[in-house]
VEXTI-954920 format. One line per 4 residues: number of its first residue (from 0); their letters; for each residue x, y, z negated of C-alpha. Coordinates in nm, 3 decimals. Layout:
VEXTI-954920
NUM	A	X:Y:Z | ... .
end
This chain:
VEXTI-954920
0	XXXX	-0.873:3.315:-8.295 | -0.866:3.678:-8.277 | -0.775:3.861:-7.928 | -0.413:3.923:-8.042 .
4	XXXX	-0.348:3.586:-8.153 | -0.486:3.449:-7.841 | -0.240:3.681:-7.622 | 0.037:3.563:-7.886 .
8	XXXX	-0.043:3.175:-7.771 | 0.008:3.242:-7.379 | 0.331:3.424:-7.432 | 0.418:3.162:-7.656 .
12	XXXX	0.300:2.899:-7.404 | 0.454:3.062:-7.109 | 0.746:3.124:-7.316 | 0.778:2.751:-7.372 .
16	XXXX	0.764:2.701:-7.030 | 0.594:2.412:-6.785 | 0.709:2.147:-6.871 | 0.716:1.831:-6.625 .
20	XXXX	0.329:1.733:-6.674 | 0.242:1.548:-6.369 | 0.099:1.299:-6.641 | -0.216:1.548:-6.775 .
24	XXXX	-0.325:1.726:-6.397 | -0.374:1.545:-6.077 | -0.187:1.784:-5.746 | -0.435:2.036:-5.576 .
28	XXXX	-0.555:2.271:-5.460 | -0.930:2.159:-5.536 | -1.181:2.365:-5.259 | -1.553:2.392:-5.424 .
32	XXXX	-1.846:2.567:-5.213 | -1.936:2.942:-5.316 | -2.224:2.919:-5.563 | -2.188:2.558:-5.637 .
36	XXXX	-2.026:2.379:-5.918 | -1.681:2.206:-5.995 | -1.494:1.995:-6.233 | -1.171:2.000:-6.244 .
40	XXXX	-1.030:1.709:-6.404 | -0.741:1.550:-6.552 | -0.546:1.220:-6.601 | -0.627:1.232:-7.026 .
44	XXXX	-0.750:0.961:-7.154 | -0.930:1.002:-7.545 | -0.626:1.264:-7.569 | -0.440:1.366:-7.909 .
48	XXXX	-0.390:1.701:-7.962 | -0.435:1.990:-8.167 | -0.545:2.241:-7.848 | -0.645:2.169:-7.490 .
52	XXXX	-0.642:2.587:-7.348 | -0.712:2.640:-6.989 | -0.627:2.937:-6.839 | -0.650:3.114:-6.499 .
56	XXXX	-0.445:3.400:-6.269 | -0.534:3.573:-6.029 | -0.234:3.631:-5.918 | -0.204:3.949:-6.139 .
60	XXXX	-0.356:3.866:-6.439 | -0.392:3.581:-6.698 | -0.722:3.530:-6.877 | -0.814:3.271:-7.114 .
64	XXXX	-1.081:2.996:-7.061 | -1.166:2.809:-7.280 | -1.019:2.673:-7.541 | -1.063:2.268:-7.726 .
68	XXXX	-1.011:2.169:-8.100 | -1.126:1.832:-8.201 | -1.463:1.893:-8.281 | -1.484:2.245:-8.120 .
72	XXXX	-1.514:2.423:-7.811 | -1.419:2.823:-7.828 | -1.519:2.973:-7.408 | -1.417:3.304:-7.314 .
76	XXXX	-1.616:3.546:-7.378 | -1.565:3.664:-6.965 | -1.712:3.262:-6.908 | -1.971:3.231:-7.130 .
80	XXXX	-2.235:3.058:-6.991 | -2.052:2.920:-6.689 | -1.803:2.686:-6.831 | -1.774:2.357:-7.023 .
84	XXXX	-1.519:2.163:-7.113 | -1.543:1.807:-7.277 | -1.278:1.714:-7.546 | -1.265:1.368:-7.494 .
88	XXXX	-1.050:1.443:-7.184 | -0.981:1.843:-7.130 | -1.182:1.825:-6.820 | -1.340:2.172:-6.738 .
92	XXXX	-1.627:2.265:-6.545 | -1.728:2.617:-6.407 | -2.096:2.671:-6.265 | -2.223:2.898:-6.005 .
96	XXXX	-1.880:2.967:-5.817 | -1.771:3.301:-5.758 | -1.508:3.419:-5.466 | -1.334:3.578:-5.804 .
100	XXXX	-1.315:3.201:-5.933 | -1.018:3.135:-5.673 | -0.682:3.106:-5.825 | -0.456:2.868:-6.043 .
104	XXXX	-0.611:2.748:-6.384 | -0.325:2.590:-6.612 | -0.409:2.315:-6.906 | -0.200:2.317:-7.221 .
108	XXXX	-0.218:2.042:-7.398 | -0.052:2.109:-7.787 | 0.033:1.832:-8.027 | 0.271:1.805:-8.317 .
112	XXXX	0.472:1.631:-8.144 | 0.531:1.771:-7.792 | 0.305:2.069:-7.545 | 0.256:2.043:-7.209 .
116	XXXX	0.125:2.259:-6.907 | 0.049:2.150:-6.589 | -0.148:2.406:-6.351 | -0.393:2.336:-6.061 .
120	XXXX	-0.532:2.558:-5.764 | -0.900:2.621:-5.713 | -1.020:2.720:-5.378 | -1.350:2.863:-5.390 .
124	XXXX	-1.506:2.850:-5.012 | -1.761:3.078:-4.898 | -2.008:2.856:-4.683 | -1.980:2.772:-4.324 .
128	XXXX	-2.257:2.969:-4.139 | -2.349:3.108:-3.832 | -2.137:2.940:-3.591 | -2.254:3.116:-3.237 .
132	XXXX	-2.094:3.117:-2.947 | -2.076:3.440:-2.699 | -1.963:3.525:-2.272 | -1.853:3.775:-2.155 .
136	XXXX	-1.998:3.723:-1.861 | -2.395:3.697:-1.771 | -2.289:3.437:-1.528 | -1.993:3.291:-1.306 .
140	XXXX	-1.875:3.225:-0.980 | -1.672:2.911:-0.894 | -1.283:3.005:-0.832 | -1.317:3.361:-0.874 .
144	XXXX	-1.438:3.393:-1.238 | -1.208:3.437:-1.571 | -1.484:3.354:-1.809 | -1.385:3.406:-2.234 .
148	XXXX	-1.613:3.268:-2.495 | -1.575:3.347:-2.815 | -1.710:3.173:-3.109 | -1.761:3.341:-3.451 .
152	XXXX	-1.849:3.234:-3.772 | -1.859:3.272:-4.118 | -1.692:3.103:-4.422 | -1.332:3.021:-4.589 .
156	XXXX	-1.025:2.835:-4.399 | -1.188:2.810:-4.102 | -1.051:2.557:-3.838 | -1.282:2.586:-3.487 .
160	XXXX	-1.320:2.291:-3.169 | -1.472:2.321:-2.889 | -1.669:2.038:-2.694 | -1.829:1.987:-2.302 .
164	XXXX	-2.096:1.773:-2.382 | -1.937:1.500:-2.653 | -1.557:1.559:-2.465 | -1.343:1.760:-2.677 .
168	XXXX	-1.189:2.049:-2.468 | -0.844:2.076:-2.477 | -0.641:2.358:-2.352 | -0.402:2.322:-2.078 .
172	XXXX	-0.216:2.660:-2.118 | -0.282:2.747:-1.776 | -0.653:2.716:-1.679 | -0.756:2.643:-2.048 .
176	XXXX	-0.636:2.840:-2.339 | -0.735:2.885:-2.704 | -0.704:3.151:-2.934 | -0.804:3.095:-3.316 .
180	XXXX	-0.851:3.359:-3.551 | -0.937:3.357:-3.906 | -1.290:3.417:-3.825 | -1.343:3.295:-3.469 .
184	XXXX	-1.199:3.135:-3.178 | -1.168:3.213:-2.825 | -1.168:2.993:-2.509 | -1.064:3.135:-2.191 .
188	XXXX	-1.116:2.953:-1.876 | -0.934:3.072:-1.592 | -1.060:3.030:-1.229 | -1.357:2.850:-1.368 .
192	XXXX	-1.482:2.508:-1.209 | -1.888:2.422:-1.172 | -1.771:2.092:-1.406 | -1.600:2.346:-1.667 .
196	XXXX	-1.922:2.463:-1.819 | -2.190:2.195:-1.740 | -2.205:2.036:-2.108 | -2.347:2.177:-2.267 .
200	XXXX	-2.085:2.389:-2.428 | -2.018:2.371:-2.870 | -1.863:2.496:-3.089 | -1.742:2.328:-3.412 .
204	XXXX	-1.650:2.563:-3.753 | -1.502:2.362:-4.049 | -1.316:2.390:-4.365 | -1.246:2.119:-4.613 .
208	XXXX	-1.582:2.116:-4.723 | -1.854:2.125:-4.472 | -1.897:2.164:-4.063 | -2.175:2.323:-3.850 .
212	XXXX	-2.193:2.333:-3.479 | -2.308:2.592:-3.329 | -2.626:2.549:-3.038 | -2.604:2.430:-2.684 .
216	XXXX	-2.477:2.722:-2.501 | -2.464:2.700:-2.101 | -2.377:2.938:-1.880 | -2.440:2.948:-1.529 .
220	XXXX	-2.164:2.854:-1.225 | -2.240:2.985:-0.896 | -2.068:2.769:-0.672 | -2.045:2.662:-0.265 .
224	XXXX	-2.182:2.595:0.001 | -1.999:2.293:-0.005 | -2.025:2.000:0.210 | -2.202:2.182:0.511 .
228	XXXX	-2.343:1.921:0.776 | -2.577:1.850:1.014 | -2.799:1.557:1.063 | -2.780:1.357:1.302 .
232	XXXX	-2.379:1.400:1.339 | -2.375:1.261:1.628 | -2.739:1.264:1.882 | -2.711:1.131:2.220 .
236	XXXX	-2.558:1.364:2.451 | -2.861:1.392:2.642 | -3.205:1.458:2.478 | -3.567:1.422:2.610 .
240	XXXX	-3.708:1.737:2.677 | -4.066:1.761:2.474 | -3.951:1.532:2.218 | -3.955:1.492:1.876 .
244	XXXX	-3.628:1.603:1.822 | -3.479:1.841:1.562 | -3.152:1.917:1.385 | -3.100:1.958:0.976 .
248	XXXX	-2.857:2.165:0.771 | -2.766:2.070:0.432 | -2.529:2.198:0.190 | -2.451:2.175:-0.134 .
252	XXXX	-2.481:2.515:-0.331 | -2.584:2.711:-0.673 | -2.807:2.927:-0.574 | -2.953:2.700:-0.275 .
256	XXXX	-2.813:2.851:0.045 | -2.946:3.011:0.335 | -2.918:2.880:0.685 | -2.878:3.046:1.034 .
260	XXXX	-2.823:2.870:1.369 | -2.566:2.918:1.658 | -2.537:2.788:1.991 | -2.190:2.843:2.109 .
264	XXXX	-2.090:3.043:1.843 | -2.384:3.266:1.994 | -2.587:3.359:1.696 | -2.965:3.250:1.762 .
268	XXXX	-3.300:3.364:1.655 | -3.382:3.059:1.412 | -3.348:3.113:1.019 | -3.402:2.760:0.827 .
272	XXXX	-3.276:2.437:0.755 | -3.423:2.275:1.095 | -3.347:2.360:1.403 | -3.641:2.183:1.677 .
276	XXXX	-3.588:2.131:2.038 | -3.880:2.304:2.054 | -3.738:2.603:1.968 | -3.410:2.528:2.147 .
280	XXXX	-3.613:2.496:2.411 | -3.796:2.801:2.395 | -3.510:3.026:2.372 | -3.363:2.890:2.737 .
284	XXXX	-3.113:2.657:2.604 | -3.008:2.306:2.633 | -3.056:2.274:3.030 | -2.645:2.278:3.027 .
288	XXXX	-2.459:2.061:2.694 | -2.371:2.334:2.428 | -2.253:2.307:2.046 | -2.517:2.397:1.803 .
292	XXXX	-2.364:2.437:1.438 | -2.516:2.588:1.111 | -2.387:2.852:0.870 | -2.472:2.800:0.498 .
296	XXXX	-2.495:3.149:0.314 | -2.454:3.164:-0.076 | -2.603:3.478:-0.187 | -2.392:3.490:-0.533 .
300	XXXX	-2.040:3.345:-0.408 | -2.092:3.531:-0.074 | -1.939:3.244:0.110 | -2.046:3.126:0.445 .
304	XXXX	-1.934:2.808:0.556 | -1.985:2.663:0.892 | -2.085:2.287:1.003 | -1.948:2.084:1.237 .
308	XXXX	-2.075:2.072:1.612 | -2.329:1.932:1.743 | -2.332:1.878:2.171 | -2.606:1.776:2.384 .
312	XXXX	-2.816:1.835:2.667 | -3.142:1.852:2.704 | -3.296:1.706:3.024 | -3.670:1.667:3.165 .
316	XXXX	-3.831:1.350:3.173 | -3.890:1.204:3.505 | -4.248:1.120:3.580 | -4.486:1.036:3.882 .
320	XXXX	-4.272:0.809:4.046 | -4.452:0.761:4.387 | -4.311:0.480:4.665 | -4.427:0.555:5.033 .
324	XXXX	-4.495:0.196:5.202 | -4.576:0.126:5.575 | -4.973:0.126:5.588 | -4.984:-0.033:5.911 .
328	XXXX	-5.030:-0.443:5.977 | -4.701:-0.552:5.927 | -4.595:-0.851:6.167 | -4.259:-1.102:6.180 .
332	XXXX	-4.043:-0.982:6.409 | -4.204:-0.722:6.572 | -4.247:-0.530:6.322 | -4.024:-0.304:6.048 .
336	XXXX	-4.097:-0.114:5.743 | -3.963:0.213:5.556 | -3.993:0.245:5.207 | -3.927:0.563:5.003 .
340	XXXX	-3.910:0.654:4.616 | -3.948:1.006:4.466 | -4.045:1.177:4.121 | -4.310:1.427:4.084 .
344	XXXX	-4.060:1.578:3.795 | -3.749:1.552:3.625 | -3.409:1.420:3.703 | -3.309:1.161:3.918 .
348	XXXX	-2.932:1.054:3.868 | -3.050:0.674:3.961 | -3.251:0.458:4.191 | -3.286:0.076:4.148 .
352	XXXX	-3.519:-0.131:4.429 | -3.612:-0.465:4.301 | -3.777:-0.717:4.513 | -4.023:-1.020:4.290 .
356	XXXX	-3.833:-0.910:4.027 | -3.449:-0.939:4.144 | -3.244:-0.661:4.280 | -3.257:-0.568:4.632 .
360	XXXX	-2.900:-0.632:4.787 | -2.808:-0.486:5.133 | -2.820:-0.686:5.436 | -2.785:-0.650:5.841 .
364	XXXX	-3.158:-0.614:5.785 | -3.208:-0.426:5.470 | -3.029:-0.059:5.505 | -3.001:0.156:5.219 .
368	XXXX	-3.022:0.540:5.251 | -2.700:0.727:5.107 | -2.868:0.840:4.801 | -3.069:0.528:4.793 .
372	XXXX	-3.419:0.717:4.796 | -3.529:0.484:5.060 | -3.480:0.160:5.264 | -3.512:0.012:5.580 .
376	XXXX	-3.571:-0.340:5.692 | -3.587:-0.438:6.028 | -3.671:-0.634:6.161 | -3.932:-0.781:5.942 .
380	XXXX	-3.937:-1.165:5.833 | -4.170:-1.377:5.611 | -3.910:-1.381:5.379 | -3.955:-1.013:5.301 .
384	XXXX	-4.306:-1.084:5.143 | -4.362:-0.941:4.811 | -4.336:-0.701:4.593 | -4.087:-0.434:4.577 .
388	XXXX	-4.064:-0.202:4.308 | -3.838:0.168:4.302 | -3.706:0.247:3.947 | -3.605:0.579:3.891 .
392	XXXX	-3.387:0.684:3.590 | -3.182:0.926:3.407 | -2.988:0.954:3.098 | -3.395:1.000:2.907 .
396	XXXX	-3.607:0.743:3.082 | -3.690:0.495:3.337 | -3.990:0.517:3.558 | -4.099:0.324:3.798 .
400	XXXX	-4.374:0.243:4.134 | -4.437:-0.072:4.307 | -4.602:-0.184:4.675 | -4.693:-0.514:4.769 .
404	XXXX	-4.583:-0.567:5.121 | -4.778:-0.892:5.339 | -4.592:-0.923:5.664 | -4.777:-1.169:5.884 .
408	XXXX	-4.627:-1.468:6.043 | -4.715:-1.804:6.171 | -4.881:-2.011:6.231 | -4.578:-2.223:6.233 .
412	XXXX	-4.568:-2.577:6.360 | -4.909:-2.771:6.226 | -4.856:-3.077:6.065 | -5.150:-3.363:6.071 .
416	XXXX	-5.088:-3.611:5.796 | -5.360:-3.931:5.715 | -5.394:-4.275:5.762 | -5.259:-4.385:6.132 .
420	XXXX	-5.473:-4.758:6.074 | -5.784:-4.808:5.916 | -6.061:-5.103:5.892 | -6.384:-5.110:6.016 .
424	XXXX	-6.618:-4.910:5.774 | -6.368:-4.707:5.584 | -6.330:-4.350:5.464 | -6.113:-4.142:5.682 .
428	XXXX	-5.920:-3.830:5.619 | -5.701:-3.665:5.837 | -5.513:-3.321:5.715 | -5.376:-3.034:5.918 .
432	XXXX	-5.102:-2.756:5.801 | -4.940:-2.488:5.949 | -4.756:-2.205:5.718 | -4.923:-1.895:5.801 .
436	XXXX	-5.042:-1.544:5.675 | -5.292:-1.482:5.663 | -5.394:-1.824:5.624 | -5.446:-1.984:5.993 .
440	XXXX	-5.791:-2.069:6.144 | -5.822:-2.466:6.233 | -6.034:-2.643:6.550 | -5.986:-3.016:6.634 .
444	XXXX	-6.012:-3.196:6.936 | -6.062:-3.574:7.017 | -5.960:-3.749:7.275 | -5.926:-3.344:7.431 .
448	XXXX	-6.295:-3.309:7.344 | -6.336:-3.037:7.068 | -6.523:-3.105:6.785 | -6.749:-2.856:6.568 .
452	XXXX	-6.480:-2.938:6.238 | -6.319:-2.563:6.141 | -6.094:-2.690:5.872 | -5.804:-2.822:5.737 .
456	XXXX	-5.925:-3.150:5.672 | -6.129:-3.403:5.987 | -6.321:-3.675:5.747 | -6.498:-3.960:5.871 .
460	XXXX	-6.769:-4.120:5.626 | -6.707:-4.471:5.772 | -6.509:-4.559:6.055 | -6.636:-4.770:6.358 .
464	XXXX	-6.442:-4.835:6.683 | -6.500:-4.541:6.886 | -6.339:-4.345:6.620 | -6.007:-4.494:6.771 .
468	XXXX	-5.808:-4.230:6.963 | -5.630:-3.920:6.956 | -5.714:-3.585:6.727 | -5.543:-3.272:6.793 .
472	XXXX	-5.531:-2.987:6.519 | -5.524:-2.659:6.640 | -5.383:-2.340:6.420 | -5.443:-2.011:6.526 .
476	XXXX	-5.355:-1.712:6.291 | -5.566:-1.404:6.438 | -5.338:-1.118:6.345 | -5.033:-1.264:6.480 .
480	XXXX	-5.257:-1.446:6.779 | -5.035:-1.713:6.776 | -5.135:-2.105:6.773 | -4.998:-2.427:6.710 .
484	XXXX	-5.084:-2.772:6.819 | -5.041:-3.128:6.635 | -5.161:-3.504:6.747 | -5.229:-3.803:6.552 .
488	XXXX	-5.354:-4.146:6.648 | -5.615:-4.340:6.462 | -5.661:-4.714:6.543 | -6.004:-4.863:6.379 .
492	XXXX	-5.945:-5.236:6.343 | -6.186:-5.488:6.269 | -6.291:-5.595:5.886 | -5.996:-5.837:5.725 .
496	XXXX	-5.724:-5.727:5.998 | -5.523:-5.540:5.763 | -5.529:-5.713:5.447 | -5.334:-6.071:5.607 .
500	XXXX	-5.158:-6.234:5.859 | -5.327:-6.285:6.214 | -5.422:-6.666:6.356 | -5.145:-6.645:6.624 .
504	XXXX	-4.879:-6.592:6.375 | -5.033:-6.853:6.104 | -4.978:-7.094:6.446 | -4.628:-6.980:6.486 .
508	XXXX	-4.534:-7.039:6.158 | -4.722:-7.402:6.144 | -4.518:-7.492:6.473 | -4.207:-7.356:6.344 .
512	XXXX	-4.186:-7.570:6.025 | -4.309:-7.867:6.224 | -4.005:-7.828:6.438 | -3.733:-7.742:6.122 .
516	XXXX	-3.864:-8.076:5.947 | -3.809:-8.303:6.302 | -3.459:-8.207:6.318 | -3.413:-8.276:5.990 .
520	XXXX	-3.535:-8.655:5.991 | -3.332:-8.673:6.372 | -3.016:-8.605:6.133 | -3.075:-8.823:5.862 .
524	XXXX	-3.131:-9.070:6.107 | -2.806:-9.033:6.317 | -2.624:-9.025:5.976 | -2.656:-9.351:5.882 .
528	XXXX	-2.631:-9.496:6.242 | -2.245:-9.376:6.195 | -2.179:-9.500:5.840 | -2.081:-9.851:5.859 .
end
């Protein structure tokens, strides 16, 4: 078919005009990659016909295809070597897909009996490439930043998404807004937020066809110091001086922050997280309670955010805690003692006086001073023996001296205890004790003879009859020069006398039955004299 004929055919065809053919081309458009291949079929099935044509436009122009008898295949000269067609069904396919391939391609079918033409679009996409995403800013600070990234890239009916991480981002037309374009799209973050950009941040390109993301971007957030405090919150509000003790600033902050120290809103001469009580120390404070707070510096936001207070004191330890005690020999009831407390250093806001342990409680003989730094007793008693300890404290410590007072007394009344009886030949002990300190001296007398026996116990081996008589225990105590007497009696009896009865009261109790059983038979016997 000759150029002029061919012409002749499409005005003839378009002439006829399109008839309803929904029955010979499935509904487009059809979208094939730039440079690949396509097929664009149709719904014919083993077709009769005396032409298939296809044809495309542009738009502007018409330009034959290809065109299909049975048993031949006639292609454009313009698409030689890059179409086929296959005459079983009309279907045509183009190779190596050119941008100028875009357009509508229209199918007439021609029989003797009827012609259709049906036309479908073809949608040649150049590939999706080079999706990269760009700031406008280096970096960002929290609040005050308006950051805009844009995302380019290249290809055909481009449709772009954004993602944090795997979370699609989705404007809010305030903070969040998008802008697409044909070849990019634009995401504008107003007042930007740390959490805005921590993702990482993609971007999505797509047609029909294919996808690419684009790499991780990230951008940096400058942001705080947030959440300035000190630790500990609360210390006591009185510290140890020379201890261990130190104060810590933390904040929360992109770039880390810088810390300075104030006491009293007084700036001081310490840079750094910690703050020491040596160093508080050092500069002259703490002897009077103060605040102490931190400022957190961001070098990029510029901020500087305080921390909360922190009061104390500091206060000096007390230490060598001396008592003063009487030195001289104390004695019970002639005598009285003064005891005083004081601290070689610190503090003192308290004195305790404990006696064996319990407190010491005031008393007609025990006189506190006013500011309980010493006490009195007078005068002195046994009772008032032992030991008495001063405790000396303040808000920091406790410390503490003791004295062991011995106030002499006695002896008081001796005691003799031991056997007042004993047989012939048997082991005697007789015991003397007097309450005394210091412990009393003992002598013994018999019969007001004194003996050459010094202690607290008079023994006798084995008893004979002289032993009988009276012992007297002597004890003397030689600080208080006092002595007191006790007598006991000591009756030696012969062997046998104390284990039974004696003979005269064996004979008494012979006689005395003898006597019960007489009157008995005297009243049986006057019984029956009466009974008739």
């Amino acid at each position: 078919m000759d150029l002029f004929a061919s012409r002749s055919l499409l005005l003839l065809l378009s002439l006829l005009g399109r008839c309803s053919a929904a029955d010979i081309l499935p509904e487009g458009p059809v979208s094939a990659i730039l440079g690949k291949n396509v097929t664009l079929k149709t719904l014919l099935t083993n077709p009769t016909y005396d032409y298939i044509i296809w044809n495309f436009s542009d738009g502007t122009d018409q330009t034959a295809v290809v065109t299909l008898r049975p048993g031949s295949v006639k292609v454009s000269e313009t698409y030689e070597g890059r179409v086929s067609a296959d005459p079983k069904n009309g279907f045509l396919t183009l190779t190596g897909l050119r941008s100028t391939d875009s357009g509508d391609y229209s199918m007439s079918i021609i029989s003797p009996d009827i012609t259709k033409t049906a036309e479908i679009r073809l949608q040649v996409l150049e590939p999706v490439s080079d999706v990269t995403i760009k700031s406008d800013l280096p970096e960002a600070i929290e609040f005050n930043s308006t950051v805009v990234l844009t995302c380019s890239a290249k290809g055909s009916f481009l449709k772009f998404s954004w993602l944090n991480g795997t979370a699609p981002i989705v404007a809010d037309g305030k903070r969040l807004t998008l802008k697409d374009a044909e070849l990019s799209s634009t995401l504008t973050i107003t007042g930007v937020l740390r959490s805005d950009l921590v993702g990482p941040i993609y971007c999505k390109a797509a047609n029909q066809l294919e996808m690419e993301t684009s790499a991780a971007f990230n951008l940096t957030v400058y942001y705080g110091p947030d959440d300035v405090a000190i630790t500990p919150a609360n210390p006591p509000a009185v510290i140890k001086a020379g201890s261990n003790f130190s104060l810590s600033c933390s904040a929360r902050s992109d770039p880390p922050a810088t810390f300075s120290w104030y006491h009293n809103q007084t700036a001081m001469e310490v840079e750094g997280p910690v703050l020491t009580l040596e160093k508080i120390q050092k500069l002259g404070f703490g002897e009077k309670a103060g605040e102490y707070t931190c400022r957190a510096k961001n070098a990029k936001t510029e901020r500087v955010v305080p921390s909360a207070a922190a009061k104390f004191s500091v206060m000096d330890p007390i230490k060598g805690v001396k008592m003063t005690a009487p030195t001289a020999v104390l004695i019970a009831g002639n005598s009285s003692a003064n005891l005083s407390c004081q601290a070689a250093a610190g503090n003192v806001e308290a004195t305790t006086w404990l006696k064996d342990g319990r407190q010491l409680t005031a008393s007609e003989r025990v006189v506190f001073a006013a500011d309980m730094s010493s006490v009195k007793i007078n005068p002195l008693q046994k009772e008032d023996n032992g030991e008495y300890v001063c405790e000396l404290s303040n808000p920091v410590n406790k410390a503490q001296d003791s004295y062991k007072m011995v106030v002499n007394y006695g002896p008081e009344q001796a005691v003799v205890t031991g056997e007042g009886a004993i047989e012939f030949d048997d082991r005697v002990t007789l015991t003397c004790s007097a309450a005394s300190v210091p412990p009393a001296n003992f002598t013994w007398k018999f019969n007001g003879t004194l003996t050459n026996v010094k202690t607290a116990t008079y023994s006798i081996e084995k008893a004979v009859y002289k032993n009988s008589g009276t012992y007297m225990c002597q004890a003397h105590n030689a600080i208080t020069g006092k002595m007191t007497t006790s007598t006991h009696n000591l009756s030696v009896k012969e062997e046998g006398a104390l284990d039974g009865l004696s003979d005269g009261a064996i004979a008494g109790i012979v006689i005395g039955v003898l006597i019960a059983l007489a009157l008995a038979i005297g009243l049986i016997i006057y019984c029956r004299q009466k009974v008739p």
